[in-house]
C-alpha positions in Angstrom: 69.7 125.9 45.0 70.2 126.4 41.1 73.8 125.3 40.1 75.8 125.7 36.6 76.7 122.5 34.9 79.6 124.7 33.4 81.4 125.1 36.6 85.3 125.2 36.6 87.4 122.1 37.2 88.0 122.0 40.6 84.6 123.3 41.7 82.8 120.7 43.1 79.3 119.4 41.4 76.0 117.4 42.1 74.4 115.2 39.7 71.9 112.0 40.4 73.8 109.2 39.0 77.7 108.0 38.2 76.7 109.1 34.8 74.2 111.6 34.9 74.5 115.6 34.0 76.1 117.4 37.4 75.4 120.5 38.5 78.5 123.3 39.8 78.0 125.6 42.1 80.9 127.7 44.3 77.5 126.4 47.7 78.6 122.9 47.7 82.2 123.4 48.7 80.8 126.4 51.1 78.3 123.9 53.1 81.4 121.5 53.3 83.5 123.6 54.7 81.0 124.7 57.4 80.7 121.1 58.7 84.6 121.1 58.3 85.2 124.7 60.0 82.6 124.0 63.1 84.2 120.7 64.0 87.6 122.1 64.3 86.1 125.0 66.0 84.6 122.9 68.4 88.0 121.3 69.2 89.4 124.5 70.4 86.5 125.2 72.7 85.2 122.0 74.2 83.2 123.9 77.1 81.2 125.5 74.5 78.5 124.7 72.4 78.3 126.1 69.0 75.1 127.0 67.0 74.5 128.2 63.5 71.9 129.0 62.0 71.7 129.6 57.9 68.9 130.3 55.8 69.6 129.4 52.5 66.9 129.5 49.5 65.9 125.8 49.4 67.0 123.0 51.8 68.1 120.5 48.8 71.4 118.6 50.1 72.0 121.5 52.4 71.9 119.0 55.4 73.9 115.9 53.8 76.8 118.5 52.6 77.4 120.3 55.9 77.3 116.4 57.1 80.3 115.4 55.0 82.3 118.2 55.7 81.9 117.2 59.3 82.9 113.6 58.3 85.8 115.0 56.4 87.2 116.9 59.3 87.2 113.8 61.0 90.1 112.0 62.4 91.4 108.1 61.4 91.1 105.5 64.7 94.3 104.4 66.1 93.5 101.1 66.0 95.2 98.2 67.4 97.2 95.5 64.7 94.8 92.6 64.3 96.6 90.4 65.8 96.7 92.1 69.5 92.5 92.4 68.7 91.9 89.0 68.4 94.5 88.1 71.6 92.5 90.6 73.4 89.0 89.8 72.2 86.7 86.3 74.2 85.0 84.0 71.2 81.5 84.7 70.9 82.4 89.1 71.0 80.8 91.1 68.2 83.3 92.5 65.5 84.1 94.1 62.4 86.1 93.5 59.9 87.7 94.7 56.8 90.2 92.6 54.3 91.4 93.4 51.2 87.9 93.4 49.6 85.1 93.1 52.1 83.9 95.0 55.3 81.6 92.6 57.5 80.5 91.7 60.7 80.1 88.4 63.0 80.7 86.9 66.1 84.6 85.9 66.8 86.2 83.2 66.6 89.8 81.8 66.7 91.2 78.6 64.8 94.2 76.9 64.1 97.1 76.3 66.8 99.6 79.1 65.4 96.8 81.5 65.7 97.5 82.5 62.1 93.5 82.3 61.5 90.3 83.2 62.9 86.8 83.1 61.9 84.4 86.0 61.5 81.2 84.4 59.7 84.0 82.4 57.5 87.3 81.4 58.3 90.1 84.2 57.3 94.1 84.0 57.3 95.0 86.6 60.2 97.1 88.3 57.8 94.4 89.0 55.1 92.6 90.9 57.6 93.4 94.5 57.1 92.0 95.9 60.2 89.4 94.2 63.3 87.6 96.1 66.0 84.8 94.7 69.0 81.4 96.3 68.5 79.3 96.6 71.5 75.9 94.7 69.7 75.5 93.0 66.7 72.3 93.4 65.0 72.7 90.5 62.3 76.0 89.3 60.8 76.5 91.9 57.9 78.8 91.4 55.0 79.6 94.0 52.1 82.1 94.9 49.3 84.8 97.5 50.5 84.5 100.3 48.7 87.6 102.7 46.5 88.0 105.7 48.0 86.3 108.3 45.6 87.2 111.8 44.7 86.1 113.7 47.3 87.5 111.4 49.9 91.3 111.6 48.5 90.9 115.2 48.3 89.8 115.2 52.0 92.7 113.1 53.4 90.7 110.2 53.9 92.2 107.7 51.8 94.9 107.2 54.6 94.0 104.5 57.0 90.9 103.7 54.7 90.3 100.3 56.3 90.7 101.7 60.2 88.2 104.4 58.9 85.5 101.8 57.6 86.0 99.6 60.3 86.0 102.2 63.1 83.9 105.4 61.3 82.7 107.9 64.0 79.6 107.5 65.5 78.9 111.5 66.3 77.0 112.9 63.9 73.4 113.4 63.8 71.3 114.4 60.7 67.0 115.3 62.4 65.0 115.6 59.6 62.2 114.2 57.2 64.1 110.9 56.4 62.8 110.4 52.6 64.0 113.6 52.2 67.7 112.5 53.5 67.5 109.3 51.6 67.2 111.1 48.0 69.9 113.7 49.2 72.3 110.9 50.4 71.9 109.0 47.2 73.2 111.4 44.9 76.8 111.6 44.1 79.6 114.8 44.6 81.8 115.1 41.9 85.2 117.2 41.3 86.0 117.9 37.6 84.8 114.6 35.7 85.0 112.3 39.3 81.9 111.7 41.3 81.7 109.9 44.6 78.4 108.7 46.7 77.5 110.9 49.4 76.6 107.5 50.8 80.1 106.5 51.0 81.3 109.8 52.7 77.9 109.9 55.6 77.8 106.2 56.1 74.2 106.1 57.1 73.4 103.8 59.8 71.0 100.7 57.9 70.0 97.3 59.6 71.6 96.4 56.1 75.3 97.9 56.4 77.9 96.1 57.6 79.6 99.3 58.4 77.8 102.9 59.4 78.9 106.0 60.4 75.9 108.9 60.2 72.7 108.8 62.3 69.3 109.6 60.9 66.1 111.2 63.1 63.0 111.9 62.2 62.0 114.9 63.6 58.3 113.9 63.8 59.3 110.9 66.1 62.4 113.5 68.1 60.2 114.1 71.2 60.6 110.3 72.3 64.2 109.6 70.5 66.6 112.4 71.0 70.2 112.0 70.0 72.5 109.6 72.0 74.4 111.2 74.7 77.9 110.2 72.3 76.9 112.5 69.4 78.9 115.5 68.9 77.2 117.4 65.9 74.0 117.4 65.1 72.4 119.5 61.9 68.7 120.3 62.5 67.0 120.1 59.1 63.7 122.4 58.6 61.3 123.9 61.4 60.0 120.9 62.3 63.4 119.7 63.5 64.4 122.8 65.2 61.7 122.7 67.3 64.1 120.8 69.3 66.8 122.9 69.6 67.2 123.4 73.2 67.1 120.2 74.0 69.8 119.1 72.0 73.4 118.9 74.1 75.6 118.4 71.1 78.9 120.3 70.9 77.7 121.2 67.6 74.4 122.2 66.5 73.3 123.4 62.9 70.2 124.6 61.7 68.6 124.7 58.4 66.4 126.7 57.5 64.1 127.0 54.3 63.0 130.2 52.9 60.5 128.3 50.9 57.9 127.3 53.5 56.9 130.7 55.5 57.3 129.5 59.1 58.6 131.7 61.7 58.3 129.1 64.8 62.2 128.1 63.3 63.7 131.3 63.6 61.7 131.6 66.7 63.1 128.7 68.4 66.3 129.9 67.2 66.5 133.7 68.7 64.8 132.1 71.9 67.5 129.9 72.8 70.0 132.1 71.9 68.7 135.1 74.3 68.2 132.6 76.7 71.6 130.8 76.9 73.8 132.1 74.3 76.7 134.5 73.5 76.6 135.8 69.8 79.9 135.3 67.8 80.7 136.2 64.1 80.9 133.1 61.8 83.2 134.7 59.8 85.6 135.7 61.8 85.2 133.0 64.8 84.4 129.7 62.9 86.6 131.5 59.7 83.1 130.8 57.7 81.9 132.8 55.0 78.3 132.5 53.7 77.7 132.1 50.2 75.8 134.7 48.3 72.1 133.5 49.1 72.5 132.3 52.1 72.8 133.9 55.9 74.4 132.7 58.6 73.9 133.7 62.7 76.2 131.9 65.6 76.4 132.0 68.5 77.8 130.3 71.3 76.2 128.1 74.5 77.8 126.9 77.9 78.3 123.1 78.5 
């Protein structure tokens, strides 16, 4: 997907680094807003699946940007003050944290006889804790600078509530793919006029490493045997290999990617066949209020639940 490093100001741009040359291009905002547009579709019709299929002519970041529009349409947890979590919470329970400048993870813990502190891998004042949430597991005690909220998050809304968000991101997105492929996408940065932000900070890719996640990541080679948890609610199906799996994916929310590069009609295939079989056909433009890019196609269609 060429782009023009001489894009206007509040056309958004892809470069590699904080400081490296970014590409503009009116696609980036366009695969957003798909991810944006087919969540809040999905809210009006919650007995109805929705699948749509683009072809666009090369899958670079295609999957990771209609991923962060889906994150961007996503709403802030109403979470509890921290100090009706921690009366509510048993020692020993799995949490998450955020203060001032750290997001981490631990075992719980009160001390002190006011309750005014309580210990989550180190000891904290209760009021320094900026928000605190039970996790069902705990892989290993994680612990991580909090990060600013970057350009593309403000302009989303998502600064508001920023520590609820990072210590209660949603769970329900799904990105089945090749997962070196998803790595380099998710490592490059989205920018707005001179501004960029990690795509890593907006998907929140689930890592052994992070003390806070948000995105899920399949390989599609591995999808027979792992398909995505029951609790995911959109999941974006990147290449033929992926889409192989389309019928068998439940997800309010399914979006396929294909790649006019690699002449491979099993994905279309799979794609027409599950739609003749179970679906309804809808217009994206005028139903999800999505309009394709020039370059790229779109089909929908819609599933019963």
């Amino acid at each position: 997907m060429p782009g023009d490093s001489r894009g206007a100001h509040g056309e958004l741009s892809l470069s590699e680094s904080v400081g490296g040359l970014s590409y503009a291009a009116p696609w980036i905002g366009q695969l957003l807003m798909l991810g944006s547009r087919a969540a809040a579709w999905s809210r009006l019709h919650p007995a109805q699946q929705l699948v749509v299929a683009i072809s666009v002519p090369a899958r670079d970041f295609a999957a990771v940007l209609i991923g962060c529009g889906w994150m961007m349409a996503s709403k802030a947890p109403n979470l509890p003050s921290v100090r009706e979590v921690a009366a509510s919470v048993e020692a020993g329970t799995p949490v998450r944290i955020v203060t001032r400048t750290l997001v981490a993870t631990d075992l719980f813990g009160r001390v002190g006889t006011n309750q005014d502190r309580l210990r989550v891998g180190r000891q904290w004042l209760v009021d320094k804790v900026l928000a605190m949430t039970p996790l069902l597991s705990l892989r290993t005690p994680q612990e991580e600078q909090l990060p600013e909220p970057g350009v593309i998050s403000r302009m989303a809304g998502l600064d508001k509530d920023w520590a609820a968000r990072l210590c209660q991101p949603p769970t329900d997105l799904a990105l089945v793919g090749t997962l070196k492929w998803f790595r380099d996408d998710i490592s490059a940065f989205i920018g707005r006029g001179n501004e960029r932000e990690s795509i890593k900070q907006i998907l929140l890719p689930d890592d052994p490493q992070a003390a806070t996640w948000s995105t899920r990541l399949y390989a599609a080679s591995s999808l027979e045997d792992r398909l995505p948890a029951a609790d995911v609610r959109a999941v974006v199906l990147d290449g033929a290999s992926a889409t192989a799996y389309l019928s068998a994916i439940d997800a309010p929310v399914v979006i396929v990617v294909l790649d006019r590069t690699i002449v491979d009609e099993s994905a279309s295939n799979s794609v027409m066949n599950y739609r003749n079989t179970n679906g309804e056909p809808l217009s994206v433009e005028q139903d999800v209020r999505w309009a394709p890019p020039p370059g790229i196609e779109a089909l929908g269609f819609e599933v019963p639940r």
